[in-house]
py3Dmol code that shows the C-alpha trace and the ligand (Angstrom):
import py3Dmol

protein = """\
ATOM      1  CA  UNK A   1      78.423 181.779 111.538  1.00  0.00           C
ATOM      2  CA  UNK A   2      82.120 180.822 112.710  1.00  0.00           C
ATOM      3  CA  UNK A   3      80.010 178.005 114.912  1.00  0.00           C
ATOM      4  CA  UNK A   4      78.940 176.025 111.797  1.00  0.00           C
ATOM      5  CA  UNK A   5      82.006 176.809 109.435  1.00  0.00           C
ATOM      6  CA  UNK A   6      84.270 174.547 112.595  1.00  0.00           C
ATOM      7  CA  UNK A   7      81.570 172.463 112.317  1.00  0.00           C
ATOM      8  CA  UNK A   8      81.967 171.552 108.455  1.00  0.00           C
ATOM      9  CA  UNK A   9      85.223 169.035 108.731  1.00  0.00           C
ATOM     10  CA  UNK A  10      84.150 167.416 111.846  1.00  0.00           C
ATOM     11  CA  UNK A  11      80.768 166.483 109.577  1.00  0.00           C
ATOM     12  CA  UNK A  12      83.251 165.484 106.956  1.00  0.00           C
ATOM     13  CA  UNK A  13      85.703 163.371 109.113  1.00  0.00           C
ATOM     14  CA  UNK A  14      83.009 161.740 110.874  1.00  0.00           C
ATOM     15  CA  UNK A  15      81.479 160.844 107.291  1.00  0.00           C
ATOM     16  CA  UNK A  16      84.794 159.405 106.629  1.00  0.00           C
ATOM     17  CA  UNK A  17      84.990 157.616 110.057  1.00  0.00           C
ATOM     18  CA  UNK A  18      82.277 156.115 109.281  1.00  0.00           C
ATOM     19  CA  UNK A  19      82.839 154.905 105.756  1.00  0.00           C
ATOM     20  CA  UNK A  20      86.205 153.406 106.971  1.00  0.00           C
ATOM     21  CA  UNK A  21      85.055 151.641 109.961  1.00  0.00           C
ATOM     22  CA  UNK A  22      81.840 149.908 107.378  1.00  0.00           C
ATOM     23  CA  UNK A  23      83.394 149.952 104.555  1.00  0.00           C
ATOM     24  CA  UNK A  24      81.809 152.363 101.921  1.00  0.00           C
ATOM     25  CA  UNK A  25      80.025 149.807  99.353  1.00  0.00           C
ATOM     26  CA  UNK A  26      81.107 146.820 100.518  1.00  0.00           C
ATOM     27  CA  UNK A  27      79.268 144.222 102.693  1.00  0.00           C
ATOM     28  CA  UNK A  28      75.575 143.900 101.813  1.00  0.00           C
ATOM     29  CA  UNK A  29      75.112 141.165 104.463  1.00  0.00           C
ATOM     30  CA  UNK A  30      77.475 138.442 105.330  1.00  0.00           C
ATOM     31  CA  UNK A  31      80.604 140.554 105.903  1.00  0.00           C
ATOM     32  CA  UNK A  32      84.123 140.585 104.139  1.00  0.00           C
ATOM     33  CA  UNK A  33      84.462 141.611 100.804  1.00  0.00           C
ATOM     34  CA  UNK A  34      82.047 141.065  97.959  1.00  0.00           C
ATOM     35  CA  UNK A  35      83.043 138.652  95.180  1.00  0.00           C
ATOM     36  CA  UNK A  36      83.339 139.699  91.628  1.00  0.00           C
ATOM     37  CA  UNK A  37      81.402 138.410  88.462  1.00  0.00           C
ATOM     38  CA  UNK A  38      83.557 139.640  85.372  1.00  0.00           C
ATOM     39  CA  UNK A  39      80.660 140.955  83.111  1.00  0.00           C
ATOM     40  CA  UNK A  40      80.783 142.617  79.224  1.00  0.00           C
ATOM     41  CA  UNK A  41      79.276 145.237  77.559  1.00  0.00           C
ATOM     42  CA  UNK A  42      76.575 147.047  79.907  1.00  0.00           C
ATOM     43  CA  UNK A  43      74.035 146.911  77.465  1.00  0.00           C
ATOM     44  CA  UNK A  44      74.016 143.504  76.952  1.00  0.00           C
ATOM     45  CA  UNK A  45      71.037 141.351  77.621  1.00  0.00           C
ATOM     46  CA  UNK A  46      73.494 139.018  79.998  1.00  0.00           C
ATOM     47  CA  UNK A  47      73.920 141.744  82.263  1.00  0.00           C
ATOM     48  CA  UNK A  48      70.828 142.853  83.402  1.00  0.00           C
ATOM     49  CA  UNK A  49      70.118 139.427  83.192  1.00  0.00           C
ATOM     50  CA  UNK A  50      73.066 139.009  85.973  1.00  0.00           C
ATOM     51  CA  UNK A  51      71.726 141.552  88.062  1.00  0.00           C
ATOM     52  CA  UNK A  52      68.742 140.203  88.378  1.00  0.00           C
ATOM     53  CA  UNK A  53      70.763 136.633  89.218  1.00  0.00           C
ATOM     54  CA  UNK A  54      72.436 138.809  92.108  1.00  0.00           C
ATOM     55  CA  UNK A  55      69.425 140.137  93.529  1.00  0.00           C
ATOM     56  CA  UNK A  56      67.057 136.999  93.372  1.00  0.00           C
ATOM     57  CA  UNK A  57      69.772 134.575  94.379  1.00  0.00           C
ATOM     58  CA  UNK A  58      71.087 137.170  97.587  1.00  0.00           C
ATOM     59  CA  UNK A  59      74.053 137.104  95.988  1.00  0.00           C
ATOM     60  CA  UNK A  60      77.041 139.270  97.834  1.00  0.00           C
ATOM     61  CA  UNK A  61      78.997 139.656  94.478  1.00  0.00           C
ATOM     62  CA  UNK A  62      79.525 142.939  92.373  1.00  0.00           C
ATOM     63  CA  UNK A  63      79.282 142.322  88.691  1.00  0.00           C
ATOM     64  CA  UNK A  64      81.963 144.416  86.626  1.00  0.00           C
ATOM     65  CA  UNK A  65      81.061 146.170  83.318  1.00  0.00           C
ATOM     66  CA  UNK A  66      84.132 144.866  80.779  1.00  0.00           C
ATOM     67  CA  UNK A  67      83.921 143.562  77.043  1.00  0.00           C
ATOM     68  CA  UNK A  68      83.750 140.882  75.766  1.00  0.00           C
ATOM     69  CA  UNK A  69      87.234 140.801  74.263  1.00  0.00           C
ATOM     70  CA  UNK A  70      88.278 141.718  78.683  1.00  0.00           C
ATOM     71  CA  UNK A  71      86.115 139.542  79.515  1.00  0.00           C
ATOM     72  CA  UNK A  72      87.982 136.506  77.524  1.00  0.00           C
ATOM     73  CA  UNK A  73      91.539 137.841  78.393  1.00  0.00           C
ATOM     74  CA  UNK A  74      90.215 137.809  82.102  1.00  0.00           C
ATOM     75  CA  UNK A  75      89.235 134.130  81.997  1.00  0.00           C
ATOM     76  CA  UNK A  76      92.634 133.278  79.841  1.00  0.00           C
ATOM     77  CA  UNK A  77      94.898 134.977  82.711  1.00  0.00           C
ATOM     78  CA  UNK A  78      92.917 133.183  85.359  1.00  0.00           C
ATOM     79  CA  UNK A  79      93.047 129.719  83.776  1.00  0.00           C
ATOM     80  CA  UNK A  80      96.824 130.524  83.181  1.00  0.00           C
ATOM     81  CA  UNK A  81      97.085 130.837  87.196  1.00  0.00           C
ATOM     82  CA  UNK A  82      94.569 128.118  88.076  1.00  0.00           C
ATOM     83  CA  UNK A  83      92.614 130.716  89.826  1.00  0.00           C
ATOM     84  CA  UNK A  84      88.870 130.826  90.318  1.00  0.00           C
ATOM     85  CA  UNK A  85      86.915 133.299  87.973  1.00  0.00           C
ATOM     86  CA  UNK A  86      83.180 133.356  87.457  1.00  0.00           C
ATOM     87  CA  UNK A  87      82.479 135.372  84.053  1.00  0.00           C
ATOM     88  CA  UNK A  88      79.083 135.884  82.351  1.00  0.00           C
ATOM     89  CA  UNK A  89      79.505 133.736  79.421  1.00  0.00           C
ATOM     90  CA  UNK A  90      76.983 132.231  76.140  1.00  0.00           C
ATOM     91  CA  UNK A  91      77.060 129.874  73.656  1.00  0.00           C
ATOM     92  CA  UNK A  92      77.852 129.812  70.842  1.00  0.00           C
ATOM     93  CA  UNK A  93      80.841 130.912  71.532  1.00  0.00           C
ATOM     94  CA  UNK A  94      84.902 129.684  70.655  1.00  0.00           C
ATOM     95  CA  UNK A  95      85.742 129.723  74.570  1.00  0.00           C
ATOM     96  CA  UNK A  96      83.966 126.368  75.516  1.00  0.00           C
ATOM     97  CA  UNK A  97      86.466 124.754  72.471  1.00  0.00           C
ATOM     98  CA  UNK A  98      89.250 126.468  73.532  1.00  0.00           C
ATOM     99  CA  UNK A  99      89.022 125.903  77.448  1.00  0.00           C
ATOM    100  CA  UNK A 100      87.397 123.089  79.752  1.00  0.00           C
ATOM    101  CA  UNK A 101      84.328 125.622  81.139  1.00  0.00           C
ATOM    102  CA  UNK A 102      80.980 124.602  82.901  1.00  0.00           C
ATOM    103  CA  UNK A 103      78.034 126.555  83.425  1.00  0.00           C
ATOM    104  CA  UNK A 104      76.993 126.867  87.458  1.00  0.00           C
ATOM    105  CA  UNK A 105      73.644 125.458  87.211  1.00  0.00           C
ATOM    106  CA  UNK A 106      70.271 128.132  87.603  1.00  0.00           C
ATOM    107  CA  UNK A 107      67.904 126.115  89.350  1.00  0.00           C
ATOM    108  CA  UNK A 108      65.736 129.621  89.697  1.00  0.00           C
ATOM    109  CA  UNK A 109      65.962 129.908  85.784  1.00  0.00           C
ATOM    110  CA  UNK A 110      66.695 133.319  86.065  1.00  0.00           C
ATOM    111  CA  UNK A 111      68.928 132.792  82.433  1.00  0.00           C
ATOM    112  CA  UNK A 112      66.194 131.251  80.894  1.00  0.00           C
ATOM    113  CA  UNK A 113      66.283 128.051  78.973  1.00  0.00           C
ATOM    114  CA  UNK A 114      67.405 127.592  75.575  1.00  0.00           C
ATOM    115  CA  UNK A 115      67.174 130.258  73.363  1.00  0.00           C
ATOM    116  CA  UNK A 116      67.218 131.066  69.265  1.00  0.00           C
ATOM    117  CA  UNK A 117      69.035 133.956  67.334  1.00  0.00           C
ATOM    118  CA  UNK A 118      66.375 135.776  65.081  1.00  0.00           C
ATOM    119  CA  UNK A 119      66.926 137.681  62.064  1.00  0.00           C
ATOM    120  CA  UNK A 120      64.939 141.063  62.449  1.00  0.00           C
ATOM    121  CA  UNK A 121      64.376 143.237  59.272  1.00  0.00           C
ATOM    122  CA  UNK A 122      62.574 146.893  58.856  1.00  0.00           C
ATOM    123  CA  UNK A 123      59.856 147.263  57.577  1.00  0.00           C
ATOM    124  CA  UNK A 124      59.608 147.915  53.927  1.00  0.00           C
ATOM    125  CA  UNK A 125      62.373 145.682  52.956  1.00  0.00           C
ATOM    126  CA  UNK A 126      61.106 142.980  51.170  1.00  0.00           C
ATOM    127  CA  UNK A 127      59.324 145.549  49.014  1.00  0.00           C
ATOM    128  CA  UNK A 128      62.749 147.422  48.526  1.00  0.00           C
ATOM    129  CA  UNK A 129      64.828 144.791  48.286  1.00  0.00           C
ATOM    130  CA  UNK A 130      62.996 141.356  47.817  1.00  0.00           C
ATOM    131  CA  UNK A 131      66.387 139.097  47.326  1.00  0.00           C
ATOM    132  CA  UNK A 132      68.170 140.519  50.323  1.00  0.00           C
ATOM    133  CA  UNK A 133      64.669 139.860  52.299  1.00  0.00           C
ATOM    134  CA  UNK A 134      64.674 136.274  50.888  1.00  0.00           C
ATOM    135  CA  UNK A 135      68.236 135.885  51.561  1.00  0.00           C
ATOM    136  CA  UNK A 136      68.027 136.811  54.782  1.00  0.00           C
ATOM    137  CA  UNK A 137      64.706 134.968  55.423  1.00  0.00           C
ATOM    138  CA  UNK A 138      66.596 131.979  54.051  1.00  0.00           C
ATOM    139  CA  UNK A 139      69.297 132.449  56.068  1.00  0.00           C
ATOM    140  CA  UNK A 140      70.178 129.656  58.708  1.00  0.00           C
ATOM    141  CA  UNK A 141      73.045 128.069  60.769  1.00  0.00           C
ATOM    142  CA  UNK A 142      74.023 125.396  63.395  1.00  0.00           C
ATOM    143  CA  UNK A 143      76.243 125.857  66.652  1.00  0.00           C
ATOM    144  CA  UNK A 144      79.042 124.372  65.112  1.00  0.00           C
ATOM    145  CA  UNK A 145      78.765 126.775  61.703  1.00  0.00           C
ATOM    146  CA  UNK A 146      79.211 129.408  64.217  1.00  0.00           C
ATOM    147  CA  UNK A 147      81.514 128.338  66.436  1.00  0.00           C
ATOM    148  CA  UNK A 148      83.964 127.281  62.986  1.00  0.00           C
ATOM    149  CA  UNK A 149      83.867 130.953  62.491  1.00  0.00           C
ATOM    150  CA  UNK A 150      84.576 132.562  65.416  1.00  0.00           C
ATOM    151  CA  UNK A 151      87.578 130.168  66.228  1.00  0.00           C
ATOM    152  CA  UNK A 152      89.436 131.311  62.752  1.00  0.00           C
ATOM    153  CA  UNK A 153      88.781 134.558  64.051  1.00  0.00           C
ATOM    154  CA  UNK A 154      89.814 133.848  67.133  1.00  0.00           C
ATOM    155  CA  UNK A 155      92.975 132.454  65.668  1.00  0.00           C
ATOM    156  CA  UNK A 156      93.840 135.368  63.651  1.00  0.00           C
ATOM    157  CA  UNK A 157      91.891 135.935  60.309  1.00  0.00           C
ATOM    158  CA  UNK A 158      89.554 138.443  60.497  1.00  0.00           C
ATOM    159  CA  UNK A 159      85.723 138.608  60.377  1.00  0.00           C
ATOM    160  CA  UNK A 160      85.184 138.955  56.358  1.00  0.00           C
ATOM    161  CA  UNK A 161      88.641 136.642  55.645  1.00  0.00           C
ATOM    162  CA  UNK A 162      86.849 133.791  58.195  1.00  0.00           C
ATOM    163  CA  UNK A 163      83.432 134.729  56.918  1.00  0.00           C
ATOM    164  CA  UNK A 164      84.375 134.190  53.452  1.00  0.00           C
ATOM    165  CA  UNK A 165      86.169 130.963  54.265  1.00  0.00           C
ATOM    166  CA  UNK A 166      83.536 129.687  56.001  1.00  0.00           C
ATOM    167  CA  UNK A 167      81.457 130.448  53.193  1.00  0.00           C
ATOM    168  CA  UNK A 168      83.719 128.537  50.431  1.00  0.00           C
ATOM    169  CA  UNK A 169      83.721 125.744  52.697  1.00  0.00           C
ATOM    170  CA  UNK A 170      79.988 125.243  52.612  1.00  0.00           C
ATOM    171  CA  UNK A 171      79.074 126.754  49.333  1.00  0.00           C
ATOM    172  CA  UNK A 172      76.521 124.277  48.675  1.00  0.00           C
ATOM    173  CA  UNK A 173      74.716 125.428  52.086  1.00  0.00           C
ATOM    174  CA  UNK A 174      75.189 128.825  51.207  1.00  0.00           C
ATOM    175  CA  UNK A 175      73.794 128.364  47.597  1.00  0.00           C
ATOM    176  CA  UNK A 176      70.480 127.025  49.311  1.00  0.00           C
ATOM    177  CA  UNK A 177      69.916 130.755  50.691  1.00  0.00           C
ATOM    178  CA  UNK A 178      70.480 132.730  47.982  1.00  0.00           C
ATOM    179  CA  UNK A 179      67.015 133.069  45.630  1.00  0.00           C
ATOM    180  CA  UNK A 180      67.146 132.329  41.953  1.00  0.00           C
ATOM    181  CA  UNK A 181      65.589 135.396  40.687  1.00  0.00           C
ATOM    182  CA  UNK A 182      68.371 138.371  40.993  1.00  0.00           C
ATOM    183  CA  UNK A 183      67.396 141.564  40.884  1.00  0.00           C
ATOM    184  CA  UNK A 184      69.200 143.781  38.080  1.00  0.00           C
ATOM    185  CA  UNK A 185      69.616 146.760  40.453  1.00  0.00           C
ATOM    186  CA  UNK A 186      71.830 145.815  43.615  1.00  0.00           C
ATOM    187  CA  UNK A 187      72.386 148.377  46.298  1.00  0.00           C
ATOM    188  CA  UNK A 188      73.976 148.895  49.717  1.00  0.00           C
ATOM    189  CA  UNK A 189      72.553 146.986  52.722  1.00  0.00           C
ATOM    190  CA  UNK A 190      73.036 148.616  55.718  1.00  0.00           C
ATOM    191  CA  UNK A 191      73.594 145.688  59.217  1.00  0.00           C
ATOM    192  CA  UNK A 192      73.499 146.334  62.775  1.00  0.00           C
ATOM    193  CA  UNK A 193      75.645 144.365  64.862  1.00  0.00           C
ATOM    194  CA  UNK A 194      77.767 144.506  68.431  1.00  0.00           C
ATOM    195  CA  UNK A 195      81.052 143.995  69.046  1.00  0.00           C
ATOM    196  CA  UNK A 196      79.972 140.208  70.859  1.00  0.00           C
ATOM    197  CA  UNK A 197      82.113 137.198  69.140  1.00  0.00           C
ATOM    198  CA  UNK A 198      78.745 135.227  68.342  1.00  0.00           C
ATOM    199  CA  UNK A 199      77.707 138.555  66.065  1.00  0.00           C
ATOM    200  CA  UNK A 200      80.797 139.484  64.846  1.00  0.00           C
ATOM    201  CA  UNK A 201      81.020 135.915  63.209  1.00  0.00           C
ATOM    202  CA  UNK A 202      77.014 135.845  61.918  1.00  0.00           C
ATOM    203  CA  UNK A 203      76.774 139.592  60.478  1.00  0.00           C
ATOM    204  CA  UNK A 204      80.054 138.934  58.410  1.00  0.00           C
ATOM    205  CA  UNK A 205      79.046 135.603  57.114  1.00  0.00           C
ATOM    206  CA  UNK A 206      75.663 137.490  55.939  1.00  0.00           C
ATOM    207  CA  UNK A 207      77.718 140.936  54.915  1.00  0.00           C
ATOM    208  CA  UNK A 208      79.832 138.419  52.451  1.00  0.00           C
ATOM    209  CA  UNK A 209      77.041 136.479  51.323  1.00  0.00           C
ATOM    210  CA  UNK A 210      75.349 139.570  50.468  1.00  0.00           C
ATOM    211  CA  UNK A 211      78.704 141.346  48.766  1.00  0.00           C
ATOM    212  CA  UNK A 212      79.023 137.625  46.343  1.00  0.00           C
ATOM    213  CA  UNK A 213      75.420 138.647  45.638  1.00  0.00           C
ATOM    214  CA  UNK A 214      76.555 142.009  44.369  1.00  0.00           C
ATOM    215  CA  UNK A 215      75.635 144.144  46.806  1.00  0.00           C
ATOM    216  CA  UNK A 216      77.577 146.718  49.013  1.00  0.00           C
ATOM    217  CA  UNK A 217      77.331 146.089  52.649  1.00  0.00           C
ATOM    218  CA  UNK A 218      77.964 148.407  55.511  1.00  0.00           C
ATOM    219  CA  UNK A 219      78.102 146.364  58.671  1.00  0.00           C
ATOM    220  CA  UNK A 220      77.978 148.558  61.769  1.00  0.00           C
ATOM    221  CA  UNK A 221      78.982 148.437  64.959  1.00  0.00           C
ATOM    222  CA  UNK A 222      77.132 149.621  67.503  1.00  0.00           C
ATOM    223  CA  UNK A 223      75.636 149.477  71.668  1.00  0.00           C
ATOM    224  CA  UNK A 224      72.667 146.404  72.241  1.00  0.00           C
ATOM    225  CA  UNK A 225      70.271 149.818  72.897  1.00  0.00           C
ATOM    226  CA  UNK A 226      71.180 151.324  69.546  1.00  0.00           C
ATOM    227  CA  UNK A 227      71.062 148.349  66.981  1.00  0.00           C
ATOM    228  CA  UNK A 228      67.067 147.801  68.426  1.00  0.00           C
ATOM    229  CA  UNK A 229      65.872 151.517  68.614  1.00  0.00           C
ATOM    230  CA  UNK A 230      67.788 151.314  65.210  1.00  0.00           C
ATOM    231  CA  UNK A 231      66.367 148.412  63.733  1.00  0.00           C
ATOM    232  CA  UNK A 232      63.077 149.962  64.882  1.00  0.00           C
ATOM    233  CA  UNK A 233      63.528 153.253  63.204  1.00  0.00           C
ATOM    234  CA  UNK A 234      64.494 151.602  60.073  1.00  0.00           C
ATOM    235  CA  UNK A 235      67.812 153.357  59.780  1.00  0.00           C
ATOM    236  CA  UNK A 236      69.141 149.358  60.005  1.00  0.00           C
ATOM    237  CA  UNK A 237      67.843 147.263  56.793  1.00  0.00           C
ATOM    238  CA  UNK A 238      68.517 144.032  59.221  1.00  0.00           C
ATOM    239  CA  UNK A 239      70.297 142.837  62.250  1.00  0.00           C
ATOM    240  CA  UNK A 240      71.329 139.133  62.482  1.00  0.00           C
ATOM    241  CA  UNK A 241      71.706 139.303  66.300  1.00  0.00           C
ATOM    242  CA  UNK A 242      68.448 139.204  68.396  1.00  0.00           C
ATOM    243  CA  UNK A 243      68.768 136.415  71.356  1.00  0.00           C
ATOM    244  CA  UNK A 244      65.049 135.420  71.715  1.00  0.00           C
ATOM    245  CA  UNK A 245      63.488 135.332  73.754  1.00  0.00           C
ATOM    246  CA  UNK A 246      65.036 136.008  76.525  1.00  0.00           C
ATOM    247  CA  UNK A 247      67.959 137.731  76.538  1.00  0.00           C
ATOM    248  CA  UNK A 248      66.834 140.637  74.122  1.00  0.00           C
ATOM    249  CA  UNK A 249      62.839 139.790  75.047  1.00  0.00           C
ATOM    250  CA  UNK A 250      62.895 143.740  77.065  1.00  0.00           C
ATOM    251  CA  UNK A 251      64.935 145.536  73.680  1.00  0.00           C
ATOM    252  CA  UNK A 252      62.809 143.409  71.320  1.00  0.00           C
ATOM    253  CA  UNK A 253      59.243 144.022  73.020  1.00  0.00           C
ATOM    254  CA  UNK A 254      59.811 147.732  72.585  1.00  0.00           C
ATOM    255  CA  UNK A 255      60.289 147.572  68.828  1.00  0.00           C
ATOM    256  CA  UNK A 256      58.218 144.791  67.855  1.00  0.00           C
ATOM    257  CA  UNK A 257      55.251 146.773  66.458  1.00  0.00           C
ATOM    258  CA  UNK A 258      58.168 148.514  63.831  1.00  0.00           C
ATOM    259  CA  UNK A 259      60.396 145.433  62.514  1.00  0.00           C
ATOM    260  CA  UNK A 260      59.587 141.863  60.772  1.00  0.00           C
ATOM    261  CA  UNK A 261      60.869 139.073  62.509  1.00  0.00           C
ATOM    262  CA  UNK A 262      61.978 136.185  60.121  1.00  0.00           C
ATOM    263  CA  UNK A 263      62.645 133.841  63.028  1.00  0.00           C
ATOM    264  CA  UNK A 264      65.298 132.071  64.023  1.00  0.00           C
ATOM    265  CA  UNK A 265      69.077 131.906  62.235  1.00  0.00           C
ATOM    266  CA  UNK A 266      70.378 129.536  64.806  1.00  0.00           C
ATOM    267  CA  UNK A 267      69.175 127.474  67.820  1.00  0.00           C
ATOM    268  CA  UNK A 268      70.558 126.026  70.729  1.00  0.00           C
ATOM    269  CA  UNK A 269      72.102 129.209  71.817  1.00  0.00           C
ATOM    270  CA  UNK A 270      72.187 129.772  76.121  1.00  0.00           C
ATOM    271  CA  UNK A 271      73.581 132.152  78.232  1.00  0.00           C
ATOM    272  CA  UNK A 272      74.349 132.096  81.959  1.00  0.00           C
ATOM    273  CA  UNK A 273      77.212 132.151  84.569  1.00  0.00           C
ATOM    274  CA  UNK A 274      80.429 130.090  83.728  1.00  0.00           C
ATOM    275  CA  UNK A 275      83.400 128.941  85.390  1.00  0.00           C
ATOM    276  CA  UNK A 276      86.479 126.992  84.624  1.00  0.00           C
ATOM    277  CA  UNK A 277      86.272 123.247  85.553  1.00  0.00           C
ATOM    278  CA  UNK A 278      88.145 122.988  88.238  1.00  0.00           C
ATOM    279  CA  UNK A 279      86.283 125.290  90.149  1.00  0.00           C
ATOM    280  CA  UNK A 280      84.450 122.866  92.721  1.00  0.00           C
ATOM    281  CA  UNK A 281      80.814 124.863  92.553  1.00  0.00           C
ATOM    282  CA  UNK A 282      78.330 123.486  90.152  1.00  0.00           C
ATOM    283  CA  UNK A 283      75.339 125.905  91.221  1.00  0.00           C
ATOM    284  CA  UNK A 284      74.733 130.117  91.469  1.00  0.00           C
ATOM    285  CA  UNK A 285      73.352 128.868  95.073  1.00  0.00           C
ATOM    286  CA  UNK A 286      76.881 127.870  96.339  1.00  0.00           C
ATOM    287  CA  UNK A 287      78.582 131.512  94.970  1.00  0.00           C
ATOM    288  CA  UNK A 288      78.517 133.377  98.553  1.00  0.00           C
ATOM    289  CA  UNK A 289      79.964 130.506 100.126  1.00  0.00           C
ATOM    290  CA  UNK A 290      82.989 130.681  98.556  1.00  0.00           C
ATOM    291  CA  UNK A 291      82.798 134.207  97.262  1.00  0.00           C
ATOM    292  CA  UNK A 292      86.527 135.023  98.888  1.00  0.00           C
ATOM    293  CA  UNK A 293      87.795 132.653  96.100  1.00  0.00           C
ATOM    294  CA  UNK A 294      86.328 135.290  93.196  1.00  0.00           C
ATOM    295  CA  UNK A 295      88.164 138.693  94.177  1.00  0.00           C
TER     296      UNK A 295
END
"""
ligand_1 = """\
10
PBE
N 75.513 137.918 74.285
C 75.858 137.450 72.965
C 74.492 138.938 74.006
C 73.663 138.360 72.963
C 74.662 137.673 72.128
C 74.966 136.778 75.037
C 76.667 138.466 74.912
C 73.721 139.570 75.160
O 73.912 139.187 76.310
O 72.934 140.474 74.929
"""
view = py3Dmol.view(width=600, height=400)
view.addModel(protein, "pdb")
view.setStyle({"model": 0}, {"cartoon": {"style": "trace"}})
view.addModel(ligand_1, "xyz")
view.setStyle({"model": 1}, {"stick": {}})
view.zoomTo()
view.show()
């Protein structure tokens, strides 16, 4: 009995010996400490997608949970000391007008190619509501749309004042979605959306289109797991958000059966791994060689 109880802390302190002299966590390979890849939400597509970058390309580099409003005030403090950062980043987005950013090239693909944003709706909607459905059917940007957005809400305004400027600046454009037959009874239209600049600035250009229509809008924020089992359920009329077909192709696979996809609201979208310019890497393949630069 007294034997073991003596025996307790040296177990402990040669636990602790140990973790010291290997350092607990770190390492995974070539020594030193690992380099970090300043990440967003965790349930975002780009971050599974990242981990699977760090285990196919035997990469010695933690990626950090964050947001994506950290994630941009990490790259702004970085570029403000000239130091090297490597953040997961996507496009559309206001950061590539804002700073001079590259993406480190993928020859493995592991980020896919280019991708589309889909409109998803439950089903039963166009039944229930067949002007939002063709609305939202009709509903379709470029890049640039987007991007004009996000930078006056980047500068300031907020999502329904640049949503609704945005709109007044293309009215014509906008006219072209909205269906001539109006229905006499309007209602609320509930959207799904996360917090992700690229959504923020496509669910409030819909949410406005929708309120000139007559209709109330509730636009929700929410977790990348809970607008899809959400959209699936049909507790979401639509979401205005689904990266296909990659970076949601695991969320949307799961609820595909349930929803109506009414294809794509935007193309050219792409996400991956990006660093300012003057960081001298152009490909994932070079990150552990230099990964003492991205602490
Ligand atoms: N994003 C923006 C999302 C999709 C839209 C690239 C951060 C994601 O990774 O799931």
């Amino acid at each position: 009995m007294r034997k073991s109880f003596k025996l307790l802390p040296l177990a402990a302190a040669l636990v602790l010996l140990t973790a010291v002299l290997f350092g607990c966590g770190g390492g995974g390979g070539g020594g030193g400490t690992q380099g970090k890849i300043v990440g967003i939400e965790p349930g975002a597509g780009i971050m599974s997608a990242t981990e699977k970058a760090v285990e196919e390309y035997g990469l010695d580099y933690q990626l950090q949970d964050s947001s994506s409003a950290a994630m941009a005030a990490s790259l702004q403090k970085a570029i403000n000391n000239k130091e090297w950062i490597v953040v997961t980043g996507w496009t559309p987005h206001w950061k590539f007008a804002k700073w001079d950013l590259k993406y480190l090239d993928d020859p493995k693909k592991v980020y896919g190619g280019e991708e589309h944003v889909a409109t998803i709706v439950r089903t039963g909607l166009k039944d229930d509501m067949p002007e939002v459905y063709a609305m939202l059917d009709n509903f379709y940007w470029t890049p640039a749309d987007m991007e004009a957005v996000m930078l006056d809400i980047q500068d300031g305004m907020t999502p329904d004042e640049a949503a609704d400027q945005w709109i007044r600046d293309n009215q014509e454009e906008v006219n072209k979605w909205i269906p001539e037959q109006q229905a006499a009874e309007k209602g609320t239209v509930t959207l799904g959306y996360v917090e992700w600049d690229s959504e923020v600035a496509s669910t409030h250009v819909v949410k406005n289109v929708l309120e000139d229509m007559g209709y109330e809008v509730n636009a929700v924020s929410v977790d990348a797991g809970i607008m899809w089992t959400s959209i699936g359920t049909g507790e979401y009329d639509a979401i205005v958000s689904a990266w296909l077909p990659g970076t949601h192709g695991d969320y949307y696979n799961k609820v595909k059966d349930k929803v109506v996809n009414l294809g794509p609201n935007l193309e050219g979208a792409r996400i991956g791994l990006v660093v300012p310019a003057y960081v001298t890497i152009d490909s994932i393949e070079e990150l552990n060689d230099v990964k003492d630069k991205f602490q």
